[in-house]
Backbone atoms as SQL, in Angstrom:
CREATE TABLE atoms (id INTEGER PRIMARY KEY, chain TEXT, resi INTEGER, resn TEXT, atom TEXT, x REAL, y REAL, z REAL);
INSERT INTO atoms VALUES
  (1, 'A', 1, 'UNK', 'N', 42.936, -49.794, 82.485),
  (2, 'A', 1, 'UNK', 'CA', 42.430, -50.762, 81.536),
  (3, 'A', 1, 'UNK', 'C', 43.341, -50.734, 80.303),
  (4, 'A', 2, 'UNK', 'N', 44.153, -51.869, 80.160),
  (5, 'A', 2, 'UNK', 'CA', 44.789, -51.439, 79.239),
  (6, 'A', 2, 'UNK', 'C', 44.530, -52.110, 78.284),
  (7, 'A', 3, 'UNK', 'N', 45.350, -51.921, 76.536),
  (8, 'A', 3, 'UNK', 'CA', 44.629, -52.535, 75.460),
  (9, 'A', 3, 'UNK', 'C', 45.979, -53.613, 75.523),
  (10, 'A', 4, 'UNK', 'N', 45.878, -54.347, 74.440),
  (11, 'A', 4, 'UNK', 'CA', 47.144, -55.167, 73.832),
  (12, 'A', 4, 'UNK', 'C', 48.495, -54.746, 73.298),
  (13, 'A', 5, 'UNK', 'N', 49.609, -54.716, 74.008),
  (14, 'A', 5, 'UNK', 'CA', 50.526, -53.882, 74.015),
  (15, 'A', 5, 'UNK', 'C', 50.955, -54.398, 72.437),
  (16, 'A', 6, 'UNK', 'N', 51.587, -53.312, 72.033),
  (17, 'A', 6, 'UNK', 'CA', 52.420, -53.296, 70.749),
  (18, 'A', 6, 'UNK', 'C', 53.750, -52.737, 71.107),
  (19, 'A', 7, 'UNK', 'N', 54.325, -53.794, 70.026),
  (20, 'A', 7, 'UNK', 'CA', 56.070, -53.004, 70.104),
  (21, 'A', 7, 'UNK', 'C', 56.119, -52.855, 68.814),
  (22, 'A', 8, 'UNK', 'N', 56.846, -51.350, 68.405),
  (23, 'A', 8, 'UNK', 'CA', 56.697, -50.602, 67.650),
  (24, 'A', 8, 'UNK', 'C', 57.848, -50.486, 66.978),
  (25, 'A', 9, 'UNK', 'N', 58.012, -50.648, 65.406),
  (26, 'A', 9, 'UNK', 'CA', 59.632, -51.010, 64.256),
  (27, 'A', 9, 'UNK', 'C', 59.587, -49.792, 63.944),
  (28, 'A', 10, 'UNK', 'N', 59.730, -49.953, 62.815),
  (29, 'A', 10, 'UNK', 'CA', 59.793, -48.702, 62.138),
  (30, 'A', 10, 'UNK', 'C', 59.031, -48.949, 61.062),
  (31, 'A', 11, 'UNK', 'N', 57.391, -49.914, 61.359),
  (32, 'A', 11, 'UNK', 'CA', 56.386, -49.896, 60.593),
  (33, 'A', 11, 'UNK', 'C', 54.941, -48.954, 61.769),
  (34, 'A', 12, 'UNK', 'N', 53.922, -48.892, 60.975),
  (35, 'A', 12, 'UNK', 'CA', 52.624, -48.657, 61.859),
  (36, 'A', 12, 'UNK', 'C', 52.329, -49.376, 62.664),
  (37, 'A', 13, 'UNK', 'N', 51.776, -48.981, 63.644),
  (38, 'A', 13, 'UNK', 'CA', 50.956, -49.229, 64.647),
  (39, 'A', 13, 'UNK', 'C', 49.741, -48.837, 65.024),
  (40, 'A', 14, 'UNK', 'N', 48.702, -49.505, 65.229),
  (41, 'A', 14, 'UNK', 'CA', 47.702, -49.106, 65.795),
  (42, 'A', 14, 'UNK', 'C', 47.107, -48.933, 66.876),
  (43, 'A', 15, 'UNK', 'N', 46.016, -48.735, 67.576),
  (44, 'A', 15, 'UNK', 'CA', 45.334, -48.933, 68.494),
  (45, 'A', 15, 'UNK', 'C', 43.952, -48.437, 68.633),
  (46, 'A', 16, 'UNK', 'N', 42.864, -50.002, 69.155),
  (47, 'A', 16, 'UNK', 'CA', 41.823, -48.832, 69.209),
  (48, 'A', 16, 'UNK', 'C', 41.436, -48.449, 71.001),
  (49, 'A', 17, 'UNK', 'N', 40.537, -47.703, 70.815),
  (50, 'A', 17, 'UNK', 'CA', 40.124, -47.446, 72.620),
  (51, 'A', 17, 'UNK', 'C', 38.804, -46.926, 72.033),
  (52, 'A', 18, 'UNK', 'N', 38.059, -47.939, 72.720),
  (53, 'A', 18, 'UNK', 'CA', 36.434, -47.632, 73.123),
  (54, 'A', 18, 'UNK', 'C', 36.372, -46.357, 73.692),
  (55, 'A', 19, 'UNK', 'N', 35.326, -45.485, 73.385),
  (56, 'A', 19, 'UNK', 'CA', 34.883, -44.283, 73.968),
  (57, 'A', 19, 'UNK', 'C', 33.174, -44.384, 74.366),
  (58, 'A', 20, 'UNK', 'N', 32.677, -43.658, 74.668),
  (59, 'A', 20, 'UNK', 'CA', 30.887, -43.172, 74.987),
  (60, 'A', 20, 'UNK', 'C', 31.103, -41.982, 74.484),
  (61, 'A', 21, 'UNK', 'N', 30.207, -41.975, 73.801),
  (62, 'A', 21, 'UNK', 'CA', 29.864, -40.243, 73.428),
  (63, 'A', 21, 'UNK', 'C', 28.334, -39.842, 74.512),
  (64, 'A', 22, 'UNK', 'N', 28.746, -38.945, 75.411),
  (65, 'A', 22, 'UNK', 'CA', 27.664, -38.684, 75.840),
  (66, 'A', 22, 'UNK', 'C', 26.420, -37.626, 75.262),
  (67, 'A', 23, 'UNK', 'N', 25.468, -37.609, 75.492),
  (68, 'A', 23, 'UNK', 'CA', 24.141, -36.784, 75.034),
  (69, 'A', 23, 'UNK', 'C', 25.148, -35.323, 74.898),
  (70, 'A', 24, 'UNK', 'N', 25.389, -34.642, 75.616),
  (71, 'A', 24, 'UNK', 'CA', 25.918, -33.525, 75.291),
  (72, 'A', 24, 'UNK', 'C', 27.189, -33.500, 74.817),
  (73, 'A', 25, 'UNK', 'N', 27.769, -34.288, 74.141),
  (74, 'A', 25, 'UNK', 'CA', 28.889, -34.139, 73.280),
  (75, 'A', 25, 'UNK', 'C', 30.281, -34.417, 73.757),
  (76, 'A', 26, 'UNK', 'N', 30.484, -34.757, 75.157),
  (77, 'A', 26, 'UNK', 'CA', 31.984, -34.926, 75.237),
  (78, 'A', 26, 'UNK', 'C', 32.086, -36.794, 75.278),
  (79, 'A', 27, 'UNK', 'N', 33.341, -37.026, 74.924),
  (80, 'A', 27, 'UNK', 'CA', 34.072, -38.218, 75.217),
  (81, 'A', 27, 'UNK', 'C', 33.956, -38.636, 76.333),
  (82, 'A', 28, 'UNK', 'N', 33.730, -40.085, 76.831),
  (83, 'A', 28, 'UNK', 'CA', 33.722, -40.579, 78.075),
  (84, 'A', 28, 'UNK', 'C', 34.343, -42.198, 78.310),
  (85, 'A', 29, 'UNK', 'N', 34.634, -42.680, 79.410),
  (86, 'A', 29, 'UNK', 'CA', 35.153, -43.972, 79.425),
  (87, 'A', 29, 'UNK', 'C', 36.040, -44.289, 79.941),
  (88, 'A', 30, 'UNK', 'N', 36.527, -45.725, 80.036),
  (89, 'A', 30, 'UNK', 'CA', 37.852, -46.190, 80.995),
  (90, 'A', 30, 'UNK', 'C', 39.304, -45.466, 80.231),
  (91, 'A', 31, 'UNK', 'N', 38.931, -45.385, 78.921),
  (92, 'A', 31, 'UNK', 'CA', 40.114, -45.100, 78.724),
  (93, 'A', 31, 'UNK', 'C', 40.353, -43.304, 78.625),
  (94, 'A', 32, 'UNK', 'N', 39.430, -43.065, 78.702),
  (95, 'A', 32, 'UNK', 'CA', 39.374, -41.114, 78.714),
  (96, 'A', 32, 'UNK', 'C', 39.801, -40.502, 80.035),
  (97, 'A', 33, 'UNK', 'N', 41.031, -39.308, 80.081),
  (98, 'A', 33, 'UNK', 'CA', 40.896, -38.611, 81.102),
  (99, 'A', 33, 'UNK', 'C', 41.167, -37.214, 81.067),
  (100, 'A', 34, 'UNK', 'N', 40.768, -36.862, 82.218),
  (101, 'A', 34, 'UNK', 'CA', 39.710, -35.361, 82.211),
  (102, 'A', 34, 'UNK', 'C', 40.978, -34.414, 82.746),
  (103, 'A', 35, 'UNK', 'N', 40.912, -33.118, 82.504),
  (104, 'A', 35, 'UNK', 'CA', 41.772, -32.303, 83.076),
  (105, 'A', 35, 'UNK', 'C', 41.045, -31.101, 82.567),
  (106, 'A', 36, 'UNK', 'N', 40.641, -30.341, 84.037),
  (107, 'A', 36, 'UNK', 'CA', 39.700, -29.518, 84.208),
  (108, 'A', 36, 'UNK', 'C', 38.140, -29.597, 83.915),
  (109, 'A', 37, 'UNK', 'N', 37.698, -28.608, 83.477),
  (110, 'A', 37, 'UNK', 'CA', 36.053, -28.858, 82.938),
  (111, 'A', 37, 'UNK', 'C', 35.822, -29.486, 81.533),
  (112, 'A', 38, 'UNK', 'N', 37.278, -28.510, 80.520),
  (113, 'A', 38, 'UNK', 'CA', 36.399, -29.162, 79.220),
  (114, 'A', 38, 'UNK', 'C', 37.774, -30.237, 78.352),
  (115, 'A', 39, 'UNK', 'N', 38.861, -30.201, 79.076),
  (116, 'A', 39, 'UNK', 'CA', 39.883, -30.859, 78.243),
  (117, 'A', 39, 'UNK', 'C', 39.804, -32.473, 78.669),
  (118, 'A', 40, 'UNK', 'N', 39.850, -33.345, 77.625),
  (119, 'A', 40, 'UNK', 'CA', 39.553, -35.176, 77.303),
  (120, 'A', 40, 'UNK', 'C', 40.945, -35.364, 77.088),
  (121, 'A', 41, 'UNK', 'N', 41.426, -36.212, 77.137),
  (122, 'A', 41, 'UNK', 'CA', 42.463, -36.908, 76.473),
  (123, 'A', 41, 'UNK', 'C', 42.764, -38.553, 76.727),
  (124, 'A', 42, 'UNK', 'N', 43.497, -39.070, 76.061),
  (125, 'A', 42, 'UNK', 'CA', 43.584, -40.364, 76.025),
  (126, 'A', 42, 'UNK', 'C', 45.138, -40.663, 75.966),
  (127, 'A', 43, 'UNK', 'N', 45.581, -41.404, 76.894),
  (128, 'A', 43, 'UNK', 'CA', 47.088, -41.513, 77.435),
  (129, 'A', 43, 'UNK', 'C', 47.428, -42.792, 76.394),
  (130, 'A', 44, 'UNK', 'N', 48.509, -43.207, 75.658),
  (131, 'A', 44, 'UNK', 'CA', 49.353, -43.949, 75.224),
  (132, 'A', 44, 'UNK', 'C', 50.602, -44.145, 76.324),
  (133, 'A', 45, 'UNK', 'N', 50.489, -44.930, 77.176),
  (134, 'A', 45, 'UNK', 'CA', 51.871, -45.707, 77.694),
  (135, 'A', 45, 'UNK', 'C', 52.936, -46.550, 77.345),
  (136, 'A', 46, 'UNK', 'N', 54.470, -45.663, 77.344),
  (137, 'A', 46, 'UNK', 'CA', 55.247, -46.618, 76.684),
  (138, 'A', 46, 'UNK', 'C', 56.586, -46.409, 77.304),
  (139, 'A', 47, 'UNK', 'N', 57.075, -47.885, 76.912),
  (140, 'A', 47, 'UNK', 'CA', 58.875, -47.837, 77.340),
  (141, 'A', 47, 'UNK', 'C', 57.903, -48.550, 79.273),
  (142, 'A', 48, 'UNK', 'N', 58.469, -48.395, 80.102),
  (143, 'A', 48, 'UNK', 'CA', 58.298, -48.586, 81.514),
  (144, 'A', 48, 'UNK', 'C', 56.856, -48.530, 81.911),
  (145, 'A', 49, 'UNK', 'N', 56.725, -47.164, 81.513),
  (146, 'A', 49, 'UNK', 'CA', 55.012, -46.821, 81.676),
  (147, 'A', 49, 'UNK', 'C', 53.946, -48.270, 81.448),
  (148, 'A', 50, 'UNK', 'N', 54.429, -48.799, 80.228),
  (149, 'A', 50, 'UNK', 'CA', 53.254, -49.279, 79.538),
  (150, 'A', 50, 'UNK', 'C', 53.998, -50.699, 80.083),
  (151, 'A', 51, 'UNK', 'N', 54.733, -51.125, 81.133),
  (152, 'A', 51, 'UNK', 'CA', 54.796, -52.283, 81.614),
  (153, 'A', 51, 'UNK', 'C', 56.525, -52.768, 80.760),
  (154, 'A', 52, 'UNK', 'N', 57.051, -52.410, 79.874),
  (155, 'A', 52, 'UNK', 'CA', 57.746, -53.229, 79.412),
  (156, 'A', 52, 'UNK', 'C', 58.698, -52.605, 80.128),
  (157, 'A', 53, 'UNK', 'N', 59.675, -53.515, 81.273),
  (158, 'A', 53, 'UNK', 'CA', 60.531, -53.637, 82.121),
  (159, 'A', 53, 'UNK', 'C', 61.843, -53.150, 81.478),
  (160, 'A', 54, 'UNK', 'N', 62.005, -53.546, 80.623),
  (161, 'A', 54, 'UNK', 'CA', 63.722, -53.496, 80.054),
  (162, 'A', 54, 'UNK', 'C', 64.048, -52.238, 79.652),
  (163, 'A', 55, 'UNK', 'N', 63.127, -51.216, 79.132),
  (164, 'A', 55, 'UNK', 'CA', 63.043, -50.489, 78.059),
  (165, 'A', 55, 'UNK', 'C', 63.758, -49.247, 78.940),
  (166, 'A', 56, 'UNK', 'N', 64.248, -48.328, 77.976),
  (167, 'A', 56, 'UNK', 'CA', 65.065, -47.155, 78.816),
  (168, 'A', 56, 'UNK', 'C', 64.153, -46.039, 78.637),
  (169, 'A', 57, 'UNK', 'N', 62.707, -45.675, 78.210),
  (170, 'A', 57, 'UNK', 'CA', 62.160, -44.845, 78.127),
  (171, 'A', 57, 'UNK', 'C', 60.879, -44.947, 79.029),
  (172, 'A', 58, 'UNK', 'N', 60.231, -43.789, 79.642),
  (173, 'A', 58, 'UNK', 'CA', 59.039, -44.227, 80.596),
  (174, 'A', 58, 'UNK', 'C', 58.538, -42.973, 80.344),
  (175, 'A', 59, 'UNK', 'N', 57.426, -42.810, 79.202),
  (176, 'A', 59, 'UNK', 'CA', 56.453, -42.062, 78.811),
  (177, 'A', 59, 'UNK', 'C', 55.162, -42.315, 78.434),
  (178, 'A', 60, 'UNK', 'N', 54.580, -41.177, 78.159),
  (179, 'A', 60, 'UNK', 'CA', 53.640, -41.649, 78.150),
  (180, 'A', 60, 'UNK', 'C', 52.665, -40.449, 76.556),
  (181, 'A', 61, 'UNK', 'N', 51.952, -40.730, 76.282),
  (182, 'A', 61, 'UNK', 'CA', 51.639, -40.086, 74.920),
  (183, 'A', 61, 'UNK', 'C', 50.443, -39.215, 75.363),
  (184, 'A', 62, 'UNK', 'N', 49.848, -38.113, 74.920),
  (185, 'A', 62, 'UNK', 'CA', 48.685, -37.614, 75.643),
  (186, 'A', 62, 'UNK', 'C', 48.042, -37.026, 74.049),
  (187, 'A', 63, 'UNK', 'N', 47.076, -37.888, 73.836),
  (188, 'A', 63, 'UNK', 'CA', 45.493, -37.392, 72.581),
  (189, 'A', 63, 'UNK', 'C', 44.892, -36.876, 72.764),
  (190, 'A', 64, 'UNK', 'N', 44.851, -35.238, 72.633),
  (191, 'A', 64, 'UNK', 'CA', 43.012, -34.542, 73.427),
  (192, 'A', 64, 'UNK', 'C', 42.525, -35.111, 72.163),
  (193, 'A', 65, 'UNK', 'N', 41.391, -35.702, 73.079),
  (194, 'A', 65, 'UNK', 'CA', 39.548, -35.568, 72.112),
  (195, 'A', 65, 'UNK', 'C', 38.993, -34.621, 72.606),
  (196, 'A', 66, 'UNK', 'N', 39.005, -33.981, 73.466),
  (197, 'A', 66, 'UNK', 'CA', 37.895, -32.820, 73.270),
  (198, 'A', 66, 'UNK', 'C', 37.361, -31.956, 72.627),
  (199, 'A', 67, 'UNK', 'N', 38.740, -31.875, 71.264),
  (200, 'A', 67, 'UNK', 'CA', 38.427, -30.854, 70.159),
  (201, 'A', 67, 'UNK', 'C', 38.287, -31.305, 68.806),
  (202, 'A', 68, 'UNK', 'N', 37.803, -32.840, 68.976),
  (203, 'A', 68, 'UNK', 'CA', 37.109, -33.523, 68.305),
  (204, 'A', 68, 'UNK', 'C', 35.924, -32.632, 67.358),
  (205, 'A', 69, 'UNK', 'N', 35.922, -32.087, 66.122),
  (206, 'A', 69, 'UNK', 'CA', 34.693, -30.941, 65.090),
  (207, 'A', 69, 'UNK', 'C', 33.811, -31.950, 65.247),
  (208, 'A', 70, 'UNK', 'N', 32.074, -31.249, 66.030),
  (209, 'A', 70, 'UNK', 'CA', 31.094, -31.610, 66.171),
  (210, 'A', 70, 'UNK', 'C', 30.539, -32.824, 65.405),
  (211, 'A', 71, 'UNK', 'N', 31.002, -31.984, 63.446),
  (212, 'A', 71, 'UNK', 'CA', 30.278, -33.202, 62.528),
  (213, 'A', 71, 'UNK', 'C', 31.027, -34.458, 62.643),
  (214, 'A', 72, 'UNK', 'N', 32.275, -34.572, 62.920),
  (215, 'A', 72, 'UNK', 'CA', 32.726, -35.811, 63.300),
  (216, 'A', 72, 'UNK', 'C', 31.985, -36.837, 64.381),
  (217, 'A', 73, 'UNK', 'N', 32.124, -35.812, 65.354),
  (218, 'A', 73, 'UNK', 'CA', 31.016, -36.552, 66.827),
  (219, 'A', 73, 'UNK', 'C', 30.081, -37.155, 65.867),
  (220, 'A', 74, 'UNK', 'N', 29.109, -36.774, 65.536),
  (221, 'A', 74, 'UNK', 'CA', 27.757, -37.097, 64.656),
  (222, 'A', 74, 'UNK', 'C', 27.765, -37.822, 63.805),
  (223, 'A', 75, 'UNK', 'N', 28.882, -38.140, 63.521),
  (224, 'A', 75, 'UNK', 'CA', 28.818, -39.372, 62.217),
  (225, 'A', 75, 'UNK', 'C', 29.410, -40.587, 63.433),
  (226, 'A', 76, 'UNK', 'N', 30.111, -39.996, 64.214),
  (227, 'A', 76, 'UNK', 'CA', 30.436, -41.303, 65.822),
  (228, 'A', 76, 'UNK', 'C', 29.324, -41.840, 66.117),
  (229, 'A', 77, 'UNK', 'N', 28.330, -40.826, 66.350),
  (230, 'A', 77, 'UNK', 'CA', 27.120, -41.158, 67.242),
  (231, 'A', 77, 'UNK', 'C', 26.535, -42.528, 66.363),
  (232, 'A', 78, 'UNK', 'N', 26.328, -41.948, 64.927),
  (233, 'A', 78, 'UNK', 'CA', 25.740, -42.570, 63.789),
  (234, 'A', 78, 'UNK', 'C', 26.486, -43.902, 63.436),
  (235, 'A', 79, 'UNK', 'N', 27.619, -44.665, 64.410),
  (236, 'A', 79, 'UNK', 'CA', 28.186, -45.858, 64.511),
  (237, 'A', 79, 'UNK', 'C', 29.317, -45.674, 63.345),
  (238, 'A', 80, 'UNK', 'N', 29.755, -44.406, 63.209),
  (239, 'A', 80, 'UNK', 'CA', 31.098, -44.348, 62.683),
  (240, 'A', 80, 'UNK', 'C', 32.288, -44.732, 63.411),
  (241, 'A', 81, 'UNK', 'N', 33.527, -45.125, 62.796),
  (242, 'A', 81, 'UNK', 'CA', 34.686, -45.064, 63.797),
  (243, 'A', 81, 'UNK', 'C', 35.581, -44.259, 63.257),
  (244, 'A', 82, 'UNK', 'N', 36.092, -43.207, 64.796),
  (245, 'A', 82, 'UNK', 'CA', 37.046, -42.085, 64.210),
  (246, 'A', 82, 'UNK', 'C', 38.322, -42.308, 64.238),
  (247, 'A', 83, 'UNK', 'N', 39.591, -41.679, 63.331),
  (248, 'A', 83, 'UNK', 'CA', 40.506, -41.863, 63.322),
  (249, 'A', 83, 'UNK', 'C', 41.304, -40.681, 63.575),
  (250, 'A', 84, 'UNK', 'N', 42.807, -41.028, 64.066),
  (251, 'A', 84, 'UNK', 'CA', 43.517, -39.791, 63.709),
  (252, 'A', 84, 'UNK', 'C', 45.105, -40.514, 63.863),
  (253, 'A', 85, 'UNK', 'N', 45.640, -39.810, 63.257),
  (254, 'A', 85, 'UNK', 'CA', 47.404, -40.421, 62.831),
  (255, 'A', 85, 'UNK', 'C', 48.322, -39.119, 63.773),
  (256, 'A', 86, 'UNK', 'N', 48.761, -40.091, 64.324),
  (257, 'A', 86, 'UNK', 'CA', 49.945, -39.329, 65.033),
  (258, 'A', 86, 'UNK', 'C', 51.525, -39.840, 64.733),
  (259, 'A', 87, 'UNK', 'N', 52.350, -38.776, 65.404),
  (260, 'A', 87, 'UNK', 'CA', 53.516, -39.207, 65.074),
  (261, 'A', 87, 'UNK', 'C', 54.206, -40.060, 65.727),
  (262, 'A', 88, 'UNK', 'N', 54.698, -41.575, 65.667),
  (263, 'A', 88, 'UNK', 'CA', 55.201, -42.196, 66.850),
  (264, 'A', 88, 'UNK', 'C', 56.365, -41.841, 67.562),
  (265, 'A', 89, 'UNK', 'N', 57.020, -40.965, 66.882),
  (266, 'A', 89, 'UNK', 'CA', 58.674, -40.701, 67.103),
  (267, 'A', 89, 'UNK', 'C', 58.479, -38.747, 67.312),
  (268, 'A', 90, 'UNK', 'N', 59.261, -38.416, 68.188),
  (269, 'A', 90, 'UNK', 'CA', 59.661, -37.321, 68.054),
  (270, 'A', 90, 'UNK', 'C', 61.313, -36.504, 67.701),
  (271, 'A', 91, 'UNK', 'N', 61.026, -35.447, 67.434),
  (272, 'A', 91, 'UNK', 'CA', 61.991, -34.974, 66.690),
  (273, 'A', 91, 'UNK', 'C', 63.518, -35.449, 66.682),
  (274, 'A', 92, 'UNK', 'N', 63.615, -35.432, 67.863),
  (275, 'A', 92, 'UNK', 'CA', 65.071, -36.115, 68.442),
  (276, 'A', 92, 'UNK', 'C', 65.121, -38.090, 67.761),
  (277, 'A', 93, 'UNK', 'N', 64.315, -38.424, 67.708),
  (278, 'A', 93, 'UNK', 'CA', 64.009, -39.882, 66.884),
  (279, 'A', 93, 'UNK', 'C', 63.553, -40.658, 68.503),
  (280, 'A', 94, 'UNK', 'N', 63.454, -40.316, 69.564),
  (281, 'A', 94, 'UNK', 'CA', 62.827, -40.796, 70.380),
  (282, 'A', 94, 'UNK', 'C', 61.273, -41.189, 69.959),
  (283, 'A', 95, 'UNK', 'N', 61.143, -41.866, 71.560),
  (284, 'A', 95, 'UNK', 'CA', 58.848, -42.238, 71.471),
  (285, 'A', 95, 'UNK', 'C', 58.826, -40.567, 71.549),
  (286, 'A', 96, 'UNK', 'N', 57.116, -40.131, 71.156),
  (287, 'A', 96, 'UNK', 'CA', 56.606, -39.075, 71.441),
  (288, 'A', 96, 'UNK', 'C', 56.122, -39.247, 72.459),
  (289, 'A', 97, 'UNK', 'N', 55.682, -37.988, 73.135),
  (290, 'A', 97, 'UNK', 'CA', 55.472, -37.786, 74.679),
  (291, 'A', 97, 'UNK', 'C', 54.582, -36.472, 74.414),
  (292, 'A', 98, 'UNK', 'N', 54.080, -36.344, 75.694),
  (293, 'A', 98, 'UNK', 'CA', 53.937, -35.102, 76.724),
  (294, 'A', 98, 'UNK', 'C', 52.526, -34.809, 75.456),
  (295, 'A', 99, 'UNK', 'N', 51.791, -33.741, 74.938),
  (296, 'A', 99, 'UNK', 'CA', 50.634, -33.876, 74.138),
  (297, 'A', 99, 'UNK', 'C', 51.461, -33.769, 72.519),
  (298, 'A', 100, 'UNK', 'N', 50.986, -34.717, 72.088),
  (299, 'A', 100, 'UNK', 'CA', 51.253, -35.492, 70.647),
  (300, 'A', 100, 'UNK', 'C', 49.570, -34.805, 69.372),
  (301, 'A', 101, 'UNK', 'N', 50.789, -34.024, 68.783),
  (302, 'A', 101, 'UNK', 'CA', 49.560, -33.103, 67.866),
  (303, 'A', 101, 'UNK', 'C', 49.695, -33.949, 66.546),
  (304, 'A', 102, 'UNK', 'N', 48.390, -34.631, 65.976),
  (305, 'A', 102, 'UNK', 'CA', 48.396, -35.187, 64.845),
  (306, 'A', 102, 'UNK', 'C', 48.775, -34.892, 63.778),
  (307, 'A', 103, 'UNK', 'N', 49.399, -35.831, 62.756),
  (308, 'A', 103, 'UNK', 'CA', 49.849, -35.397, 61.498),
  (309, 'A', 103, 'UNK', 'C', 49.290, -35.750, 60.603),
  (310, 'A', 104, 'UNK', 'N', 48.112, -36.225, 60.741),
  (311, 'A', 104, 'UNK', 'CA', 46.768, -36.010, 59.721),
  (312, 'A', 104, 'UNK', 'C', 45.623, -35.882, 60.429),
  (313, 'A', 105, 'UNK', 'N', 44.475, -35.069, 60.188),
  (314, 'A', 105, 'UNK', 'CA', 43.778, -34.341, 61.117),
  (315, 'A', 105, 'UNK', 'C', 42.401, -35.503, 61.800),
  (316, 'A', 106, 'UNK', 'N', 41.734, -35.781, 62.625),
  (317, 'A', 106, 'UNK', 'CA', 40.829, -36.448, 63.198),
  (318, 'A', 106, 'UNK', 'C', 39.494, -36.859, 61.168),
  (319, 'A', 107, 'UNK', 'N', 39.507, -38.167, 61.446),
  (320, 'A', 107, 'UNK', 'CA', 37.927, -38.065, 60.095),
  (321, 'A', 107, 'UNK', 'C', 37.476, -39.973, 60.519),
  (322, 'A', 108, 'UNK', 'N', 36.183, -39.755, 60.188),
  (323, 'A', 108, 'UNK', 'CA', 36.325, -41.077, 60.222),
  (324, 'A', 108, 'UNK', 'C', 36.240, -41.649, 58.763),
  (325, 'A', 109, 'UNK', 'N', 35.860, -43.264, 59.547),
  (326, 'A', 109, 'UNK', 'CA', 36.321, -44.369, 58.790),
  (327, 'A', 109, 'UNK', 'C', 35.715, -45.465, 58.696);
């Protein structure tokens, strides 16, 4: 299920992705996936991955939510929307890849 692709300058970008918060607290949904019992994450596709043909890169971005702090969940539940800022570029000035650790921490909004 994918969202509305963006091509990315060297301004921001966004994206949102619907989640479920279930009764006992984890993330759920088309766009959530699972690896093992308790790890969530949410894939960003880009370069090939994410459909654009031309591009010389084919990655893909990986967001755990699973370690999403409870009081955050709870202000979700309470029809908050959460945020978190990642880095689009990695060190080398490439896309980021492989699990992408935020550079400002999960809060909502």
């Amino acid at each position: 299920m994918p969202v509305e692709p963006r091509i990315a300058a060297e301004g921001l970008i966004s994206f949102d992705a619907p989640v479920t918060l279930s009764e006992d607290g984890r993330l759920t949904g088309p766009f959530v996936r699972r690896e093992g019992a308790t790890r969530r994450f949410v894939y960003i596709a880009i370069g090939t991955s994410a459909g654009q043909h031309a591009s010389e890169w084919s990655r893909r971005a990986k967001i755990d939510v699973h370690d999403i702090p409870a009081d955050l969940l709870a202000q979700a539940r309470q029809g908050e929307v959460l945020e978190v800022v990642l880095p689009g570029r990695a060190k080398d000035g490439s896309p980021a890849c492989a699990t992408v650790r935020p550079i400002r921490a999960w809060r909502a909004i």
